[in-house]
ROBA-605868 format. One record per residue (C-alpha): residue number from 0; x, y, z; residue in one letter. Coordinates in pm, 1 decimal, decimal comma. Layout:
REM ROBA-605868
{NUM {X Y Z} "A"}
...
This chain:
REM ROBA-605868
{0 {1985,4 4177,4 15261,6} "X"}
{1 {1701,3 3961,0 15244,7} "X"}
{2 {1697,2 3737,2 14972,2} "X"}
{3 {1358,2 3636,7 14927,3} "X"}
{4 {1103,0 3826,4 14675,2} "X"}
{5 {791,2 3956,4 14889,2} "X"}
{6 {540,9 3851,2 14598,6} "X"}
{7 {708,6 3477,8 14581,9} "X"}
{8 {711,8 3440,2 14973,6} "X"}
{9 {424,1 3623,7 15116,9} "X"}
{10 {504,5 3521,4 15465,1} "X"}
{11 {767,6 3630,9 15680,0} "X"}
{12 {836,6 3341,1 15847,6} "X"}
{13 {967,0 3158,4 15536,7} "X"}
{14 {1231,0 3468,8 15445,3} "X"}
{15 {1583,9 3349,2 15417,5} "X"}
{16 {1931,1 3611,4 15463,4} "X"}
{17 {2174,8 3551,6 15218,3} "X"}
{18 {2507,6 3578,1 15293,4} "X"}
{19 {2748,9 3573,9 14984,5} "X"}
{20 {3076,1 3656,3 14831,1} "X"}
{21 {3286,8 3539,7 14484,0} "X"}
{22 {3347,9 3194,8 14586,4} "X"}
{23 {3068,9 3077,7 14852,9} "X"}
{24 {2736,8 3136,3 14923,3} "X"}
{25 {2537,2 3074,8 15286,9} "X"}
{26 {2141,1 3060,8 15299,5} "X"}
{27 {2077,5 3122,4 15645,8} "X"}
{28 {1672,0 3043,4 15831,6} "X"}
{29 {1603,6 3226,9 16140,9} "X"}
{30 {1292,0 3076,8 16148,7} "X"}
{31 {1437,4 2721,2 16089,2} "X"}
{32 {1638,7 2765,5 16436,2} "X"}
{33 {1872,6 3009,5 16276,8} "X"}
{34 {2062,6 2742,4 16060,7} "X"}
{35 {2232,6 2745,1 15765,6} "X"}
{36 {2004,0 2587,5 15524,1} "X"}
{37 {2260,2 2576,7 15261,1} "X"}
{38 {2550,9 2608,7 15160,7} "X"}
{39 {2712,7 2652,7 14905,7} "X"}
{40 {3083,3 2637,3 14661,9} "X"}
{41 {3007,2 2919,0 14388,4} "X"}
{42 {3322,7 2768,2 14203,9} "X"}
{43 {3232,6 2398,4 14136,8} "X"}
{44 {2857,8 2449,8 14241,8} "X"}
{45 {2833,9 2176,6 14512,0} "X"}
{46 {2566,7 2196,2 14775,1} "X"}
{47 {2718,8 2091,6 15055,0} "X"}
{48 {2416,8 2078,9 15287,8} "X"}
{49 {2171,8 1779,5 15304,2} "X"}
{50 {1767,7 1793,7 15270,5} "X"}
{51 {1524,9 1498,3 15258,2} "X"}
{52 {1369,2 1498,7 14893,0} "X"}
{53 {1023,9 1605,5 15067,5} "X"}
{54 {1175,5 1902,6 15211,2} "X"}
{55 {1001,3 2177,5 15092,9} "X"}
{56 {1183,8 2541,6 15220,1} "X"}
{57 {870,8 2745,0 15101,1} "X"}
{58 {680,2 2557,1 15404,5} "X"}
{59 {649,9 2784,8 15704,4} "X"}
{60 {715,1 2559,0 16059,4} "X"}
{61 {577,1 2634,4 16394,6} "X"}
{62 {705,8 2384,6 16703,8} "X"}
{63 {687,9 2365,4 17047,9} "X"}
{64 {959,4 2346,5 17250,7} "X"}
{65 {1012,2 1920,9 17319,2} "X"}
{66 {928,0 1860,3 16953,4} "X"}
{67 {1095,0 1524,7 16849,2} "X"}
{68 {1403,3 1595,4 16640,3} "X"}
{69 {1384,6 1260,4 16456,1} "X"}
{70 {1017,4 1342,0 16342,0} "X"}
{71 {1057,4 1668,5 16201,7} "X"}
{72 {1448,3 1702,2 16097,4} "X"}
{73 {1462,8 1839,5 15734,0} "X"}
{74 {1897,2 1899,5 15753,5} "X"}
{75 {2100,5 2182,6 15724,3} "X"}
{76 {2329,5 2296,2 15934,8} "X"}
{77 {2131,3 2318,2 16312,0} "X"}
{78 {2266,8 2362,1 16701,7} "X"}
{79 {2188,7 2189,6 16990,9} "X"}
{80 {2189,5 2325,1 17324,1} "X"}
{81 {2176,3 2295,2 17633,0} "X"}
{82 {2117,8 1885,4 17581,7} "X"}
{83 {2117,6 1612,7 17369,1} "X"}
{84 {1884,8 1358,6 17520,9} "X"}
{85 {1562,8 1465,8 17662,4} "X"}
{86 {1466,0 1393,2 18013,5} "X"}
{87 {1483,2 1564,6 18402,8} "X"}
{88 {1783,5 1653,7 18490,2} "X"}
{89 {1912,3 1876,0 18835,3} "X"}
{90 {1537,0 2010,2 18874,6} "X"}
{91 {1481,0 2085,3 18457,8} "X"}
{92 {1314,3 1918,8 18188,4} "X"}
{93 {1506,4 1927,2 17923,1} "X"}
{94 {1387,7 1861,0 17573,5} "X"}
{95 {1484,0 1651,2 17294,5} "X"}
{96 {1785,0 1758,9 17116,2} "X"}
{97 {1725,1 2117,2 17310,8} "X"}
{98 {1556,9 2381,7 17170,4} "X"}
{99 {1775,1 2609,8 16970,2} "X"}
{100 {1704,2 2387,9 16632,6} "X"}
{101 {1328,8 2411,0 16654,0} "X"}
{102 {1220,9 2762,7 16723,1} "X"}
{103 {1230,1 3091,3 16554,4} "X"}
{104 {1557,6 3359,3 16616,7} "X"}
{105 {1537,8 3702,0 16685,2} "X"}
{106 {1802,9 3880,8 16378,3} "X"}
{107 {1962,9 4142,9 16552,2} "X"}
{108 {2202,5 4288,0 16291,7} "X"}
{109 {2214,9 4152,0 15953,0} "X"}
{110 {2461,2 4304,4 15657,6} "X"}
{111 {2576,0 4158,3 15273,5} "X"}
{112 {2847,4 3928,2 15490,8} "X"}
{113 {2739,5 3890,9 15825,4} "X"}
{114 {2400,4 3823,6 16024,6} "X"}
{115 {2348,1 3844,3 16438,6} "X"}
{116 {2120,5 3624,9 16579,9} "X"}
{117 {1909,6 3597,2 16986,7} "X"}
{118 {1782,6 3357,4 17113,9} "X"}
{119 {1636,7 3307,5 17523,8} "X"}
{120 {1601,6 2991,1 17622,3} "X"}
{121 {1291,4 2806,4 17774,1} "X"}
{122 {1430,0 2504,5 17995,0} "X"}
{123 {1767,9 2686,2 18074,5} "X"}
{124 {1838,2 3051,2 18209,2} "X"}
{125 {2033,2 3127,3 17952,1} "X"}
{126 {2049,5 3375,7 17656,4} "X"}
{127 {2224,3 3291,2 17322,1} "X"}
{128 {2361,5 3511,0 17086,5} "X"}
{129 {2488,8 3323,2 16720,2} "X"}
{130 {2681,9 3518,8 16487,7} "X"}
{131 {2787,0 3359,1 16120,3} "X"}
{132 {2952,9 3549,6 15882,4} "X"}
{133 {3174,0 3515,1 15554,4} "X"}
{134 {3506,1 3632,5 15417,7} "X"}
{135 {3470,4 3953,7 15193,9} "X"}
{136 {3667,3 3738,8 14930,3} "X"}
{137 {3766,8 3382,6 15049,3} "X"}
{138 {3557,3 3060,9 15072,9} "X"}
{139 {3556,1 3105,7 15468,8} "X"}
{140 {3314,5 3108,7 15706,2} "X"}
{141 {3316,3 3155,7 16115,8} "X"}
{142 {3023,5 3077,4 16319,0} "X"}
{143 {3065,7 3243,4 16695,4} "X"}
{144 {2803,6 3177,9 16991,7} "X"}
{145 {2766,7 3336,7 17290,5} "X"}
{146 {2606,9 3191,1 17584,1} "X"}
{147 {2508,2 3393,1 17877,3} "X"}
{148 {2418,4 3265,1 18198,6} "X"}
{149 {2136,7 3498,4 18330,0} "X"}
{150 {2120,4 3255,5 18684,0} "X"}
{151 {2356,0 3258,6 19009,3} "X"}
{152 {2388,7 2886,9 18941,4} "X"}
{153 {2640,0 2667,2 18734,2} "X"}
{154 {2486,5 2503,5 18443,1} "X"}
{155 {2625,1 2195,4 18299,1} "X"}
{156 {2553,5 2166,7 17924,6} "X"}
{157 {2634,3 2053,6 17588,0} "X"}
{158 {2661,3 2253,1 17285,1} "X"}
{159 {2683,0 2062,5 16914,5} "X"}
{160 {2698,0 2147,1 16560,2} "X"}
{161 {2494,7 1934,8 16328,0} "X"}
{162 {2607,8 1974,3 16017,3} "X"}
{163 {2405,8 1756,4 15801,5} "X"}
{164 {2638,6 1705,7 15486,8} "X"}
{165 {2540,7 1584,4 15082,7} "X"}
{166 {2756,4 1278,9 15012,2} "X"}
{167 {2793,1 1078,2 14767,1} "X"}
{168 {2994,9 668,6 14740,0} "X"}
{169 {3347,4 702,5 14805,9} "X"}
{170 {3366,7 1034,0 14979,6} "X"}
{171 {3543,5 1061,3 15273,7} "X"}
{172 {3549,0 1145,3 15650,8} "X"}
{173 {3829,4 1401,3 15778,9} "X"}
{174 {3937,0 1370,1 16100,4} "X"}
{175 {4306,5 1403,7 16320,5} "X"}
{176 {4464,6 1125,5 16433,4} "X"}
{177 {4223,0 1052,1 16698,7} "X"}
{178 {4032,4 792,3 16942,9} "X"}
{179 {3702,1 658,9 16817,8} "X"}
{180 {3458,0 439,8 16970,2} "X"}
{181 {3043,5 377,0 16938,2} "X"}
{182 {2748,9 582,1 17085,4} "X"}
{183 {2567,5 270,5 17088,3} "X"}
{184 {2615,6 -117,4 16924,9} "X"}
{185 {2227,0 -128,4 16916,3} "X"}
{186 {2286,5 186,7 16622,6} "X"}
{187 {2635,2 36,6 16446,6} "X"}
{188 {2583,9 -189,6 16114,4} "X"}
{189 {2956,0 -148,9 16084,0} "X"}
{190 {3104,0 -105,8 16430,4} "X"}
{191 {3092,5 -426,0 16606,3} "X"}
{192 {3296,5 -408,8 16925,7} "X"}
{193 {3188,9 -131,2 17224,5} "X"}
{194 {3568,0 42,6 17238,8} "X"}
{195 {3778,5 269,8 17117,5} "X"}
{196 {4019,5 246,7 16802,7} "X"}
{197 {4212,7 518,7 16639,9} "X"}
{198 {4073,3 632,3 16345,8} "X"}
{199 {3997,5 525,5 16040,2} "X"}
{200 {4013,9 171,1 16216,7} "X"}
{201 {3728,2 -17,5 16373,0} "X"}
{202 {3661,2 -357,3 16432,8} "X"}
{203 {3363,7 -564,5 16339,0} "X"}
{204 {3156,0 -828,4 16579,7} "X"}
{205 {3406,9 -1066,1 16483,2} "X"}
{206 {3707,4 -873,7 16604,1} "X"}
{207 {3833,7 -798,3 16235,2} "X"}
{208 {4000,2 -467,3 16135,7} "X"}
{209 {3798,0 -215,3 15877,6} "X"}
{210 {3866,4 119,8 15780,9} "X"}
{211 {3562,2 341,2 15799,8} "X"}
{212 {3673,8 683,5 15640,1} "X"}
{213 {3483,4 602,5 15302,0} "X"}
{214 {3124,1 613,6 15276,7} "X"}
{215 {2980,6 276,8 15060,5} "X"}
{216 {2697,2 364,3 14835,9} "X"}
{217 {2330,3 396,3 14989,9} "X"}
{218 {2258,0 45,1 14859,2} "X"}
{219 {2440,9 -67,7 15140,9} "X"}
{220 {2210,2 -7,0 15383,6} "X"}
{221 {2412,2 26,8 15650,1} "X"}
{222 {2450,2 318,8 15929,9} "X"}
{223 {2681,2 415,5 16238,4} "X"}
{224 {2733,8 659,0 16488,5} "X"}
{225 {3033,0 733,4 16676,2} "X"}
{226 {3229,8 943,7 16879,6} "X"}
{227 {3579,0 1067,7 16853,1} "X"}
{228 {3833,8 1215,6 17074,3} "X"}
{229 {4189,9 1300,2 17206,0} "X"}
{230 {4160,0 1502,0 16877,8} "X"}
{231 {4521,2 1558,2 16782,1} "X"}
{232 {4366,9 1899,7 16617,2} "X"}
{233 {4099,8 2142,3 16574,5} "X"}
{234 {3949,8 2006,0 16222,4} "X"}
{235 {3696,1 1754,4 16064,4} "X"}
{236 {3508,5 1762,9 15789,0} "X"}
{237 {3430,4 1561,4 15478,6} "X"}
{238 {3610,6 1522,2 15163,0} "X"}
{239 {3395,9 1480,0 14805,2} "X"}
{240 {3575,9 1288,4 14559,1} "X"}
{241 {3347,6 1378,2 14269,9} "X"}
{242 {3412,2 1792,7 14329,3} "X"}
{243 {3762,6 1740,3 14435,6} "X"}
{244 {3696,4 1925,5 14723,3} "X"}
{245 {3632,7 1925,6 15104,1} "X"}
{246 {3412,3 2120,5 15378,1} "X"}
{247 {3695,9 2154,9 15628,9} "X"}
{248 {3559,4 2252,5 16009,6} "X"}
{249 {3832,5 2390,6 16188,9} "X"}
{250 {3827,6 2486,7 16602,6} "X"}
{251 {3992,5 2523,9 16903,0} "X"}
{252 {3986,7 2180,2 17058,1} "X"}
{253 {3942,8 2298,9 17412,4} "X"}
{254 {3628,0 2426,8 17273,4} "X"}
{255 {3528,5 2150,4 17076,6} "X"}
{256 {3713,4 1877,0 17243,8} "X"}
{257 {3491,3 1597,6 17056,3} "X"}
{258 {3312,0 1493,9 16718,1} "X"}
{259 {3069,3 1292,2 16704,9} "X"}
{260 {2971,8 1137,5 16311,9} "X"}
{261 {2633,3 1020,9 16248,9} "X"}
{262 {2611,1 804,9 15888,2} "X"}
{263 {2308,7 681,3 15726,5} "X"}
{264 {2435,2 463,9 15453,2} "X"}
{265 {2039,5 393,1 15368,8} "X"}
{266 {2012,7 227,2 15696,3} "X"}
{267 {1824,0 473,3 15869,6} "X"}
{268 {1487,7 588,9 15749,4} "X"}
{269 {1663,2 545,1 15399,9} "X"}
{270 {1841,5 879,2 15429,4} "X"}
{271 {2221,7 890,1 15274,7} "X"}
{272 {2362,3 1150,3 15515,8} "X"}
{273 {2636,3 1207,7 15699,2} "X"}
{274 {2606,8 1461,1 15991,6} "X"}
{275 {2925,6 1611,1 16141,7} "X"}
{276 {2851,5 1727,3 16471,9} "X"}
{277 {3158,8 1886,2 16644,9} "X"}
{278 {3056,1 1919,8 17015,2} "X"}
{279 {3153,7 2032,9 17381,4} "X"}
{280 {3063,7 1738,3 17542,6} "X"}
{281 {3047,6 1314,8 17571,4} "X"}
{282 {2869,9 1158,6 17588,9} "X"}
{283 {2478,5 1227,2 17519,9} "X"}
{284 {2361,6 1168,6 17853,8} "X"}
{285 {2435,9 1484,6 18055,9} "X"}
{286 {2433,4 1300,9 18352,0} "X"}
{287 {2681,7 1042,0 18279,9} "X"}
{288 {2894,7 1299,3 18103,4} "X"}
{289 {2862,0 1483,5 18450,5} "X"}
{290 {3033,2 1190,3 18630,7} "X"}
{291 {3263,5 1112,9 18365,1} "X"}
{292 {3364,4 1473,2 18374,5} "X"}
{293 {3343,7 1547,4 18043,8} "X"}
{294 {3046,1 1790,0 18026,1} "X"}
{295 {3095,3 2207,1 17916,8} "X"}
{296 {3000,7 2439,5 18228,0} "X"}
{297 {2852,1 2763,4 18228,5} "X"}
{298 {2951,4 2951,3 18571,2} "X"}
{299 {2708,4 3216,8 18720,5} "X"}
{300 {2651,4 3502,0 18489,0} "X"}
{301 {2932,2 3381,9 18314,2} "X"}
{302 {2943,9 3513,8 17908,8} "X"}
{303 {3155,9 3291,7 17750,1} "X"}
{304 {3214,6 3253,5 17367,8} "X"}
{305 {3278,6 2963,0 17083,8} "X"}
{306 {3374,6 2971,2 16749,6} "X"}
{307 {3375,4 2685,9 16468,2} "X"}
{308 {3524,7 2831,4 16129,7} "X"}
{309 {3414,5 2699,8 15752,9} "X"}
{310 {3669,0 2646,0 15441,2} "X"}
{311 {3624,0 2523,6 15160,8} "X"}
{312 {3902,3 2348,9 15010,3} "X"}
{313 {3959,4 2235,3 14648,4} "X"}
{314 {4124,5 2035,3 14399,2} "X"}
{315 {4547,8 2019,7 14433,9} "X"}
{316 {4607,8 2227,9 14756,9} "X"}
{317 {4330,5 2000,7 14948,3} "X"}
{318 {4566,1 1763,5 15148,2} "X"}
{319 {4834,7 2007,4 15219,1} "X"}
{320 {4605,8 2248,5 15322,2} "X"}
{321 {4332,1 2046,9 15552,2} "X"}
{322 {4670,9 1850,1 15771,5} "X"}
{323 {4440,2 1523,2 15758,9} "X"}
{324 {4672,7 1244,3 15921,2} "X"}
{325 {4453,4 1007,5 15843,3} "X"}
C-alpha cells in the first residue's frame, strides 16, 4: 500500500503509506519520524495538518540524533520521546525534543488501514513500537505506542503528541473544563500573569480577564504557550469555523494527564500554527517534573502501552458529540 509512483519518487526514503477509507485519509512518513504528514477530511476536503510554505515533501532528510527541532521542523503530526528539553540528565544526554521525530522508522506491517512501525532508541534503552490505523468506514483514527524498557533500571520520561494543526481567524481551541497556566512569560504575548486559570480564561500583565479559545488572525502577531491540566476528560482538539468541523483527540487521562498548546499567531518565525500536544508529563524539564512528581515512568523491562484516538467531527452533531464544557 504504498502510495507513491516509483518513476515520480525515485528514492525510497521519500515514499509515503497511505492509509484511507470513505471519509478520511492519513499520509503517513516513516522516514519523517513516522508521522502523519497529513491528514485529511475526504468529505469537506480540509487539511488538517500544518506545513511551512517552503516545505517541500519530495525532499529526502537525513539527521543526526540532537538535531535542533526549531531549525528543521516542517509540521505534521510528530512524537517526542523520551524528553522535551535537551541536556544531561541521571548519567544520559538527552537530545532536543528526543529523537523519535527526526530519524527514519523501521515499517513492520503495513495494510490498506493500518501500518506498524519500530523504532530503538539511541540515548534511552528503550524500543518503540507505533501503530496508527483507521476505521474501515468512519472518520476515526487510533494511534497506539508501545514502549519497552530493554534495561533493569526505571526510566523517567515524557512522551508528547505534536500535532501541528492548519487554522485559520476565529477557530477555536477544545479543551475540558480544566486548569491552565504558562510554560514561560518570556514566550506569552497574551498570557501575562505566571498562574493558573481555568480555561478559556487568562489574565493579562495588568491582571485583566481574556478568553483565549479563539485564535485572532496572523496579523496579530502574537503567540503563547501553555499548559493545561486537572483535565475534567480525555479530549482536545481544535474546532474550524470555516469547515464546520473539528479534529477531536480523545484519551485516557491517566495516560495523557496534560496538554500542552503551542500558538503562533505570526509571532513566532511568522508561522500561523497551532500545535496540540497531548502529553504524559509537566513540565518540560524532566528534572523538575521529577521533583514535582509529575513525570511518566517506565519500570524495568516493563512493556507498557498508550493510545490517543482521532475523530473527525462535523457540522450539527459537533457540540453534542465532542462534550466541550468550555
Amino acid at each position: 500500500m504504498v502510495a507513491i509512483d516509483p518513476s515520480k519518487s525515485p528514492t525510497l526514503s521519500t515514499q509515503a503509506l497511505v492509509l484511507e477509507n470513505a471519509e478520511l485519509k492519513l499520509e503517513i512518513r516513516p522516514d519523517l519520524g513516522g508521522r502523519i504528514d497529513q491528514l485529511q477530511d475526504l468529505q469537506t476536503g480540509k487539511k488538517w495538518l500544518w506545513h511551512p510554505e517552503s516545505y517541500n515533501p519530495d525532499k529526502p532528510r537525513s539527521l543526526e540524533v540532537g538535531a535542533s527541532f526549531d531549525e528543521h521542523w516542517t509540521g505534521g503530526w510528530d512524537e517526542v520521546f523520551p524528553n522535551d528539553a535537551g541536556g544531561e540528565f541521571q548519567g544520559r544526554n538527552l537530545v532536543d525534543h528526543g529523537e523519535l521525530w527526526s530519524q527514519s522508522w523501521e515499517v513492520t506491517e503495513s495494510t490498506k488501514l493500518g501500518v506498524t512501525m519500530r523504532y530503538v532508541c539511541q540515548t534511552v534503552p528503550v524500543t518503540v513500537i507505533k501503530n496508527i490505523r483507521i476505521s474501515a468506514s468512519k472518520p476515526k483514527a487510533a494511534i497506539v505506542y508501545t514502549l519497552q524498557n530493554q534495561s533493569d533500571e526505571p526510566i523517567p520520561f515524557l512522551l508528547k503528541h505534536h500535532a501541528a494543526i492548519a487554522i485559520e481567524p476565529g477557530d477555536e481551541m477544545v479543551l475540558p473544563d480544566c486548569m491552565i497556566e504558562p510554560v514561560t512569560l518570556d514566550f506569552s504575548r497574551i498570557i501575562g500573569k505566571q498562574q493558573q486559570t481555568r480555561f478559556p480564561k487568562a489574565l493579562t500583565a495588568e491582571g485583566t480577564e481574556i478568553n483565549i479559545k479563539q485564535m485572532p488572525p496572523r496579523s496579530s502577531q502574537l503567540q503563547e504557550f501553555f499548559y493545561s491540566s486537572q483535565l475534567a476528560a480525555g479530549h482536545c482538539g481544535i474546532r474550524s469555523m470555516k469547515s464546520k468541523s473539528a479534529l477531536i483527540m480523545r484519551f485516557d487521562t491517566a495516560e495523557f494527564p496534560y496538554v500542552w498548546m503551542f500558538q503562533s499567531y505570526g509571532g513566532w518565525r511568522d508561522h500561523y500554527v497551532v500545535v496540540v500536544e497531548p502529553c504524559t508529563t509537566m513540565p518540560y524539564d524532566l528534572n523538575v517534573a521529577c521533583e514535582n512528581g509529575t513525570v511518566a515512568y517506565l519500570q524495568p523491562q516493563e512493556t507498557q502501552t498508550r493510545s490517543l484516538m482521532i475523530t473527525l467531527q462535523r457540522s450539527e452533531s459537533l457540540r453534542a458529540a465532542q462534550g466541550d464544557r468550555s
